[in-house]
N, C-alpha and C positions, 0 to 999 in steps of 0.2 A: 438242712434236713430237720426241722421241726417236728415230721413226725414220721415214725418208722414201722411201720406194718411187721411182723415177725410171724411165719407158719411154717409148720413143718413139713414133709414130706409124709407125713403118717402119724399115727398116735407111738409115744414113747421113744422119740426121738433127740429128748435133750433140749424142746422149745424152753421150757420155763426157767431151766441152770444157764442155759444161750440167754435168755433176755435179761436174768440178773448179772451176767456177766457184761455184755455191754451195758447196763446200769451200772455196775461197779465203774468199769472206765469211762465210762461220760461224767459220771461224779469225780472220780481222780483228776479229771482234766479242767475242770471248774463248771460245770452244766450242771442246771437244775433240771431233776428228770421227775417225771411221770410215767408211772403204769396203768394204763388200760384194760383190763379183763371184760370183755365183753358178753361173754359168756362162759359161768364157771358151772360146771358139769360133776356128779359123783361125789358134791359133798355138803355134808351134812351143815345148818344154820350158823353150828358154835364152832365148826371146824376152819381151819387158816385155808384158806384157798391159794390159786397160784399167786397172785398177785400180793398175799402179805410174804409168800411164799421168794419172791424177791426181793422185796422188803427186808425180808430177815437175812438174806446172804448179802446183798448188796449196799443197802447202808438207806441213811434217809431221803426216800424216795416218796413221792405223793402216789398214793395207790387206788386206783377207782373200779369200782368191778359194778357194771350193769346191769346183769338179772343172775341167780343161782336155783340149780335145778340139783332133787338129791340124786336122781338115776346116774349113771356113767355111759352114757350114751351123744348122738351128736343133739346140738342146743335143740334146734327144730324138736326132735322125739323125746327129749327131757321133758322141753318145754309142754308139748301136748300131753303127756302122762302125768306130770305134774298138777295140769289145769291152770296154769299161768302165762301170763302174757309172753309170747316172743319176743327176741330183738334183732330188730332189722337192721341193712348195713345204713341207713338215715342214722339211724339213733346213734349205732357206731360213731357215725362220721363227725356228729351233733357234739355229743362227748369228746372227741377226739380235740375237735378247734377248740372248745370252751379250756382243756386242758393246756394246749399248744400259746393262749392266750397269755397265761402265768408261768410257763416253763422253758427251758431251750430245748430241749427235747421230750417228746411224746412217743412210748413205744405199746403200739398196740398187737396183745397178743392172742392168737387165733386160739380157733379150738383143734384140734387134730390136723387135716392137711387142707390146703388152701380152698375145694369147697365144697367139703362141709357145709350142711344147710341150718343154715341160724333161723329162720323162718321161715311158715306151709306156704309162701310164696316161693320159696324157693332161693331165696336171700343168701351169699356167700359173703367170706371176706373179701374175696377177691372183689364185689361189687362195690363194697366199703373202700375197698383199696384205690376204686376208679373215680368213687363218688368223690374223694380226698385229693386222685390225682398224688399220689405218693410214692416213695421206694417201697420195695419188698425185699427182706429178708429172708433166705428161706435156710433153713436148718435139715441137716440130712442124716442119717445114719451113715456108718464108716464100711458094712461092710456088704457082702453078697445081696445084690438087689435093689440099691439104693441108686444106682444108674437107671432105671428103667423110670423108679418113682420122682429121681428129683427130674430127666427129663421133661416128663408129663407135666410137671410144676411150670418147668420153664416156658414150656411152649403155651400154657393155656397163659401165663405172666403176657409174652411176648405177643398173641394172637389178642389179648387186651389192649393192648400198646404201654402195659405198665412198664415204670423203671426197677428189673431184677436186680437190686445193688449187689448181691451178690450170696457166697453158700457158703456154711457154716455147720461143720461136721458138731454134732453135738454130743458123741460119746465117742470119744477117742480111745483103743482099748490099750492097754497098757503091754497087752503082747499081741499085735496086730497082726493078721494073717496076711495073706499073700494077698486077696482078695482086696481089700481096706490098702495095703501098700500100696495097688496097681489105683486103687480108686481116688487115691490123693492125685494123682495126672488126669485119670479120665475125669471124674466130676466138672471141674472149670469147660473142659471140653463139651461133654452135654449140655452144660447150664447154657452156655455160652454169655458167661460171666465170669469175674475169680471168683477163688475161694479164698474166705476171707476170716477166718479161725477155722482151729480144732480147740475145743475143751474137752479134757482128759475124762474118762471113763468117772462117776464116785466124784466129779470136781463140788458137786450139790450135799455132799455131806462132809468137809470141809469145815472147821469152825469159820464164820464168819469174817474173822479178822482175818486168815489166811487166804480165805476165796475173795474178799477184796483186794489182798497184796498181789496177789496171781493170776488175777482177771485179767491185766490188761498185756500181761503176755499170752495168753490163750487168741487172743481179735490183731487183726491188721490194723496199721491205722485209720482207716477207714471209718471204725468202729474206736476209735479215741484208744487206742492199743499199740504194739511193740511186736506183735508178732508177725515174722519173714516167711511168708511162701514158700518161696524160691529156697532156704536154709533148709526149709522143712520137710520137704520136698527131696531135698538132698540129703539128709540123714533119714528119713523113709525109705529110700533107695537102698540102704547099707543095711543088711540083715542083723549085723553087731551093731547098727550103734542103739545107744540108748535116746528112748524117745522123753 
């Protein structure tokens, strides 16, 4: 797995604390990793984007971001309001291998949910994602609604012929409702893949040393982590127990 596509299910779903954390345990486990930002959106020249953005939680990571637009909008309508070039899933893909060359792992992370138009062609990750021939990562939200969005995910993954490695609740709340309880079972069932973390609600404000000690119980091994499903799964079930 050289190189791992990561998007979410929507905007503000816990993509960019989900991709420092499997950076955290790719790094714990002895992998040199790389971040890809292919398009960073809503901030400003001198401001830290996503990408130093796991940098800063994750540890020493080589960090490459492609084009930046100031609007907070998707890259395609950044891009044209700004008056600067697009980036298409080529360039993506382009970046991606040049990265995957000097790294063992490359994770490239989307802008909002899988597609998102990065270019007035009409360009998604998803097409980056085909042009690579790679896994997808998709990250979800925990509670009311997030069965409807991360379906849609799956099925456009699967109608691609992409490999869904699997789902990855990104904000796990620390007093979960009924809702987010039952969604820990049904999720795997929609995706029709596992789930493969929860990282805790607030895991992204964390001092650094401690969100790298705890990262890799948050991801399954899949993801170079310690975290059990199936336990998880089973103390979800239990109203008392502590999560």
């Amino acid at each position: 797995m050289p190189v791992l596509v990561i998007t979410g299910t929507g905007t503000e779903v816990g993509k960019t604390v989900t991709t420092a954390a499997v950076a955290a345990s790719a790094l714990a486990a002895g992998r040199s990793v790389a971040v890809l930002k292919a398009a960073q959106t809503g901030v400003r020249p001198d401001e830290p984007g996503d990408a130093q953005e796991v940098a800063r939680l994750a540890g020493a990571v080589t960090t490459a971001e492609l084009a930046r637009y100031p609007d907070p909008l998707a890259p395609a309508t950044a891009a044209r309001r700004a008056g600067r070039a697009a980036v298409g899933p080529h360039e993506i893909a382009e970046a991606a291998a040049k990265l995957a060359a000097e790294h063992d792992l490359v994770l490239v992370e989307g802008a909002g949910g899988l597609l998102v138009r990065f270019d007035e062609a009409g360009g998604t990750l998803a097409d980056a994602a085909e042009l690579m021939a790679v896994p997808v990562l998709v990250v979800a939200s925990a509670g009311l609604g997030t069965l409807n969005t991360t379906e849609l995910t799956a099925r456009e993954l699967r109608g691609r012929r992409l490999d869904l490695l699997g789902v990855v609740i990104g904000s796990w709340p620390e007093a979960p409702d009924l809702a987010s309880r039952c969604n820990v079972a049904d999720l795997p069932e929609v995706a029709g893949a596992p789930l493969l973390g929860a990282v805790p609600a607030g895991a992204g404000a964390l001092p650094p040393a401690d969100f790298r000690d705890a990262a890799a119980g948050w991801l399954a091994p899949r993801l170079f982590g310690t975290w059990d499903a199936e336990g998880f799964r089973g103390r979800v079930s239990d109203p008392r127990a502590t999560l």
